[in-house]
N, C-alpha and C positions, 0 to 999 in steps of 0.2 A: 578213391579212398585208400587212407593206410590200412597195411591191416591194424597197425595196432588200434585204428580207431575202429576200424570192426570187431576185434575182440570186445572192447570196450562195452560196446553197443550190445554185441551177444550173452556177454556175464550180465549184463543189465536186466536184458529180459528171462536169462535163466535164474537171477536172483527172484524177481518176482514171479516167474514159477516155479520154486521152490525144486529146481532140479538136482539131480546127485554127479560128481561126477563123469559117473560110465554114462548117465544120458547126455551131458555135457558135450562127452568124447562123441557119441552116436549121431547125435544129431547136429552138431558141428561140421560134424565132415559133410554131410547131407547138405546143408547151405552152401558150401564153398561153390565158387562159380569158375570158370575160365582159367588163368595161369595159375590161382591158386588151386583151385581141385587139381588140374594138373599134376603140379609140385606135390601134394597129396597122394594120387597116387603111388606114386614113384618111390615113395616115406618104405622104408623095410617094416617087416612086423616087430622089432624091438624098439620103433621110436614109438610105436601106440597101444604101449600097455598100459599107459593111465594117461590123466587124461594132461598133469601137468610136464610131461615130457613129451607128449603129442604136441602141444602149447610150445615147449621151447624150441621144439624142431620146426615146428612152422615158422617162429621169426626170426631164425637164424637165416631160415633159407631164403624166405622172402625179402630179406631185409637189399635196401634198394639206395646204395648211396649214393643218385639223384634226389630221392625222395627227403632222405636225409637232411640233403642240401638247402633244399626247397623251402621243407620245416625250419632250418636255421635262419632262414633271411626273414621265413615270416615270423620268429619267434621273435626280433628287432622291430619290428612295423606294426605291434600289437597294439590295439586301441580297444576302452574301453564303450560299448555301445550306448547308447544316449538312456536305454531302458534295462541295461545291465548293471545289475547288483555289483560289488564289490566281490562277495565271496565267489558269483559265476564267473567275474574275469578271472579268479585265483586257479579255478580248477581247470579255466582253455587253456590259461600259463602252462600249467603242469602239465597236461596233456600233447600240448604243442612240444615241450621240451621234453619228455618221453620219447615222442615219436623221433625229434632231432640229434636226440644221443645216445637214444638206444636205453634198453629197461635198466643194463646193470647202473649209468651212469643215474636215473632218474632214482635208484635207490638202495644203494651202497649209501654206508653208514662210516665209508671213510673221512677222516677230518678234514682232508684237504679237497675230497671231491666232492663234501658236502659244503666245505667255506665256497669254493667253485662256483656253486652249482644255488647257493642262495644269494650271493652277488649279482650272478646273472638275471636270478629270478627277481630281484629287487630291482633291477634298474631296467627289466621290462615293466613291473608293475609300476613303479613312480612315471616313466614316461608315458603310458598309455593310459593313467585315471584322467577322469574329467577336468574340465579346469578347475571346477569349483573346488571340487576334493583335493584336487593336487592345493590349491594354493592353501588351503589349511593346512591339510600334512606336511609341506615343504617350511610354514611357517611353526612347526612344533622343534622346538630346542632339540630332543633327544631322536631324532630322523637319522640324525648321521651314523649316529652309533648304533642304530636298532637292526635286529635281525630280518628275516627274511619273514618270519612269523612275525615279530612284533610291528612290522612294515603294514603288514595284512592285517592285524587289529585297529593300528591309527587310522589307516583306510577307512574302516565299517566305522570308526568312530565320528569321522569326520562327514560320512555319508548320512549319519543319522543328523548331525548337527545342519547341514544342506538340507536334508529334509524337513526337519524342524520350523525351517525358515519358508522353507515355500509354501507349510502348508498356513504357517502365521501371516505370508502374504497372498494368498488365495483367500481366506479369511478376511484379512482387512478388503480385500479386493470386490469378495462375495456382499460383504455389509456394506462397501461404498455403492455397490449397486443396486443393495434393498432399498439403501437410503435415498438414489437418485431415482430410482422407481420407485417409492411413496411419494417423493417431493412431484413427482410429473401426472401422477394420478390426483394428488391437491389442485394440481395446475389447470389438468383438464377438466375439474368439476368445477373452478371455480369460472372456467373459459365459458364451459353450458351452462353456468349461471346467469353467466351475467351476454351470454348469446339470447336468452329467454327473458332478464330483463330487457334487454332492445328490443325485440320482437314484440315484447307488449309493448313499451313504450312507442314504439311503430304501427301498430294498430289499436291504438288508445284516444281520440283525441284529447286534446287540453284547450281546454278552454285560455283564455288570454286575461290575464288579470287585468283589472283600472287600474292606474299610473295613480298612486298615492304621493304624494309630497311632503314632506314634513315642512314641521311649524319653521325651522331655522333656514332650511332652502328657500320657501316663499317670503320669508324678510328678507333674504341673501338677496332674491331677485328685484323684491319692492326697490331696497336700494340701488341696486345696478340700475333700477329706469330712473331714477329723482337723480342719480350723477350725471346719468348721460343727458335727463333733461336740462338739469342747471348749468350744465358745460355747453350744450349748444346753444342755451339765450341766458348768455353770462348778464342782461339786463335786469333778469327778472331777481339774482342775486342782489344788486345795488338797491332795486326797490324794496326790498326785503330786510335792509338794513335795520337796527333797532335805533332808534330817535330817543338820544340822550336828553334831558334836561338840568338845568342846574341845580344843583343838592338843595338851594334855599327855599326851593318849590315845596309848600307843603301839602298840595292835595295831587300830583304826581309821582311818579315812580320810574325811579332810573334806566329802567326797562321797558316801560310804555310804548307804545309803538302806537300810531294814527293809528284810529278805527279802519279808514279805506287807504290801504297800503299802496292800491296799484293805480289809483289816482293821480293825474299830471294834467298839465295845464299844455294845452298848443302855444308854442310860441308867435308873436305876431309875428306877421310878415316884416323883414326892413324896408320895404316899399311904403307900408304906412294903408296900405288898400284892404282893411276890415275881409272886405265884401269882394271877390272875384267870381269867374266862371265857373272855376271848380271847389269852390268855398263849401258846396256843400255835401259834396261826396265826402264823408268821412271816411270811407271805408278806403281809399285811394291813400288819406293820410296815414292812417294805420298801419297800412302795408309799408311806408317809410320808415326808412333810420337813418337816421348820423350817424357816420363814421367817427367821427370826434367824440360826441357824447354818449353814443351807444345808447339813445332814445328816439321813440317813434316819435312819429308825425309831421317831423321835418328831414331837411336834407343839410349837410352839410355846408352850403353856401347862405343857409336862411337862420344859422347857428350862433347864439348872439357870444356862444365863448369861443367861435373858428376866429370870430374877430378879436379877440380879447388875447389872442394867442402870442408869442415873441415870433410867430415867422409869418403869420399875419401882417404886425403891425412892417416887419423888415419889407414886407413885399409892397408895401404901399410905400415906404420912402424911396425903394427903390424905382417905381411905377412917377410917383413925383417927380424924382431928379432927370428919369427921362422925358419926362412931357416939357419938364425947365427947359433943357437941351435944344432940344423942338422948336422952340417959342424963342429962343433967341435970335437977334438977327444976324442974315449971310447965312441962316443955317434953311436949306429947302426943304421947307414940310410940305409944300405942294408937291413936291416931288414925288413921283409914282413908284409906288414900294417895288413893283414889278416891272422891272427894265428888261428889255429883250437883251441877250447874250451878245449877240453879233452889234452890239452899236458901234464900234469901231470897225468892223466890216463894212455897216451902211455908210460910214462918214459922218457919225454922229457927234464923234468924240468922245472926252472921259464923260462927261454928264450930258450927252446928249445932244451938244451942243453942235452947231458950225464948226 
């Protein structure tokens, strides 16, 4: 430690004990420790008649231009601490640069040693404020031109303005998190609500309602089976047809339909034979249909409109012209429809022949 920063420390605590002086002087020298009590000793009786010549003899003597040195380089590397004021960096400045150039230089009232000496102290304090505070104070117009004093009031001003803000965003910060701590306490009472409606709903049974149908789905459906049945025996459509009359009809109606709709008659056989083996199983006829007519009771070949048809009648002249063929003479109808492959192998010939 310097001494000058021991003096310091000792005026401090002899201010708040209210000392005088001659106790000043007394109990000063008492504290001194090692090279300085030493150097103390040594003082003649005219350096300690009071207590402020005691005082200048001590830092003359002590005075240590390493120390000096020391103080100068750290008075350039000065920063201000992340929890330090504005005005406590103003007063390590001054204490630092005391110690660096000695009392006369820290307070002499010359003009050029005082422009000096607040230049220096100005462009330790702008480099070592925080960042936040430097870039306000750097951004103030009248920076360039300001003293050394009015350097150190933009500081505190700008310090409070910094402050201002953070405590505005600690605040917004504080409320965004009452706000997102009320919303999560909503959250969780509504979570154990509805965790206690499951629960019962999980130990409640429920009965299972009857399947109600309304009046439009049950016609929806009636139809859906009268489609699918008219589609698969598209016959019972044509029997269902309405039987027109001629308008000069006076005691019918254009829409009249036979009393017995599903009424048909069997067709005879084209054999002409009434009466067969199976003549009287009706139930055998019933299960028939015509392809052609799309009516029971018969088959397709016993169909008296299969005949009446244009490929009908084409099949029977066709059927004709070949039986003419046939019957012509030189043409062999005895001839066996099924000739063996190899007759020219056997020595048959082209027809079988020698």
């Amino acid at each position: 430690m310097a001494i000058e920063e021991w003096f310091k420390l000792a005026e401090r605590m002899a201010t708040h004990a209210a000392w005088t002086d001659e106790q000043k002087l007394h109990f000063f020298q008492e504290r001194m420790s090692k090279s300085a009590a030493n150097f103390n000793d040594s003082l003649p009786n005219a350096d300690r008649v009071t207590y402020a010549v005691w005082k200048q003899a001590i830092l003359n003597g002590l005075a240590d231009n390493t120390t000096k040195a020391r103080k100068k380089e750290q008075l350039k590397t000065l920063k201000q601490e992340e929890k330090e004021r504005v005005r406590d960096f103003k007063t390590r400045i001054d204490d630092t640069y005391r110690i660096a150039y000695g009392v006369n230089a820290a307070t002499s009232n010359h003009a050029d040693v005082v422009a000096l000496r607040d230049e220096t102290k100005k462009d330790v304090l702008l480099n070592g404020l925080k960042t936040q505070i430097a870039d306000l104070v750097w951004n103030r117009p009248e920076i360039n031109d300001a003293t050394y004093v009015e350097t150190v009031e933009l500081a505190e001003e700008c310090e409070k303005v910094v402050e201002i803000k953070k405590i505005a965003k600690n605040k917004d910060l504080s409320s965004a998190v009452t706000v997102m701590s009320e919303e999560a306490e909503k959250t969780k009472e509504e979570i154990n609500n509805l965790k206690g409606l499951i629960q019962k709903l999980m130990t409640t049974p429920i009965a299972q309602p009857a399947v109600q149908l309304e009046e439009k789905t049950i016609n929806a459906l009636n139809r859906l089976a009268i489609s699918n049945t008219d589609g698969k025996w598209p016959s019972q459509n044509r029997e269902r047809r309405t039987v027109r009359f001629a308008s000069e009809s006076p005691n019918r109606s254009r829409s009249q339909t036979p009393e017995n709709r599903r009424r048909y008659n069997t067709p005879t056989p084209y054999r002409g034979d009434h009466e067969g083996s199976n003549w009287g199983d009706q139930k055998q006829y019933e299960s028939r249909r015509c392809y052609v007519c799309d009516k029971k009771g018969h088959l397709a070949r016993q169909c008296w409109r299969a005949k009446q048809s244009p490929f009908a009648q084409q099949n029977a002249r066709q059927n004709g012209q070949q039986t003419y063929r046939r019957n012509q003479p030189g043409m062999r109808t005895n001839q066996p429809r099924n000739r063996n492959f190899n007759n020219f192998r056997n020595g048959t010939g082209r027809n079988g022949n020698n």
